[in-house]
C-alpha positions as CSV (number, residue, x, y, z in Angstrom):
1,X,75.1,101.0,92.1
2,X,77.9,100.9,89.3
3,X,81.1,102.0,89.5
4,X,84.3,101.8,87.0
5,X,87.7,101.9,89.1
6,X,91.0,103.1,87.2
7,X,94.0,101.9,88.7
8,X,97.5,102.7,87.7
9,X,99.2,99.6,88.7
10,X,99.3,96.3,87.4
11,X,96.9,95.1,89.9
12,X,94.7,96.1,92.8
13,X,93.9,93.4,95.9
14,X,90.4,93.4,96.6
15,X,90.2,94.7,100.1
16,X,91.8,97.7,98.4
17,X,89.3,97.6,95.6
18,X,86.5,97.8,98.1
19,X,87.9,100.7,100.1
20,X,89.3,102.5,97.2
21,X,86.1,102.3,96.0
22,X,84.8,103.6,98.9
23,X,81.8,100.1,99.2
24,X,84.2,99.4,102.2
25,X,85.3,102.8,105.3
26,X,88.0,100.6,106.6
27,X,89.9,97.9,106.4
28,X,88.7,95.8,108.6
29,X,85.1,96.0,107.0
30,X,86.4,95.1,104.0
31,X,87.8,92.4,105.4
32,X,84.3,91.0,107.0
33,X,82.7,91.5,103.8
34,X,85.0,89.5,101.7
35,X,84.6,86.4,104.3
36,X,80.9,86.7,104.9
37,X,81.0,85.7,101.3
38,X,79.5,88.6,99.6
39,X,81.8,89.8,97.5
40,X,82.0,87.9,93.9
41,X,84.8,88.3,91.3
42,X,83.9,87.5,87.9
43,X,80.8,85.9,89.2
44,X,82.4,83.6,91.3
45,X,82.2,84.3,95.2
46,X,85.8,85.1,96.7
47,X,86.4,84.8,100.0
48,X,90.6,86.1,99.9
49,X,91.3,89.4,100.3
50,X,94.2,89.3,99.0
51,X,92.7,88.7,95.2
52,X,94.2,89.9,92.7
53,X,92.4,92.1,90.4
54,X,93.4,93.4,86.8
55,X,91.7,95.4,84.2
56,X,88.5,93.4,82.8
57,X,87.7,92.2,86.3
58,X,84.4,93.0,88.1
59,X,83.4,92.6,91.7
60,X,80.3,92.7,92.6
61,X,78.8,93.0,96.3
62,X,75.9,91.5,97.1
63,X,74.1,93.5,100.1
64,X,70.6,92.4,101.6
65,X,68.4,95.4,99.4
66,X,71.6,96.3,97.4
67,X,74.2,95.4,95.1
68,X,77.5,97.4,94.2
69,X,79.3,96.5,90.7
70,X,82.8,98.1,90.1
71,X,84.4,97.6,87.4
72,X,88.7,97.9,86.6
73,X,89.8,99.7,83.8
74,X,93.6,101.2,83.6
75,X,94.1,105.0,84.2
76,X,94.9,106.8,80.9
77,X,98.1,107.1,79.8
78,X,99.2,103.7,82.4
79,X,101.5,101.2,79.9
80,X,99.4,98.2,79.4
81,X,101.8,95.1,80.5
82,X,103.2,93.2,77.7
83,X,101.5,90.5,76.9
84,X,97.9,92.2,77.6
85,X,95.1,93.6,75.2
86,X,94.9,97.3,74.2
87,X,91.5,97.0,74.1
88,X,90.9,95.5,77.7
């Protein structure tokens, strides 16, 4: 499964990204999947839920017969931080 997230903040945590995205129902299973070690950013695993995530980043959640991908873009019309690509 694929997904592509907008956000319209500078940054999104990823226990937020995962229920956001809906991958995760609460909070507290976000939690557990972020410290089972499933969850990678940028293909490294993460184990904080607290991450930071910006535009260009993408998590990926690795279940036993599935894996989710989402991908952060900036909502439309959201002023890119000085400092940052237009094109990212």
């Amino acid at each position: 499964m694929q997904k592509t997230v907008q956000i319209k903040t500078e940054f999104i945590r990823l226990g937020d990204l995962l229920k956001f995205s809906g991958i995760a129902d609460t909070g507290g299973e976000a939690k557990e999947m972020v410290q089972a070690g499933i969850c990678e950013v940028d293909g490294e695993v993460c184990t904080m839920r607290g991450k930071k995530l910006r535009p260009g980043n993408t998590v990926r959640v690795i279940f036993e017969d599935d894996t989710a991908e989402i991908s952060l873009e900036y909502r439309e019309g959201y002023p890119i931080p000085a400092g940052e690509a237009a094109d990212k």
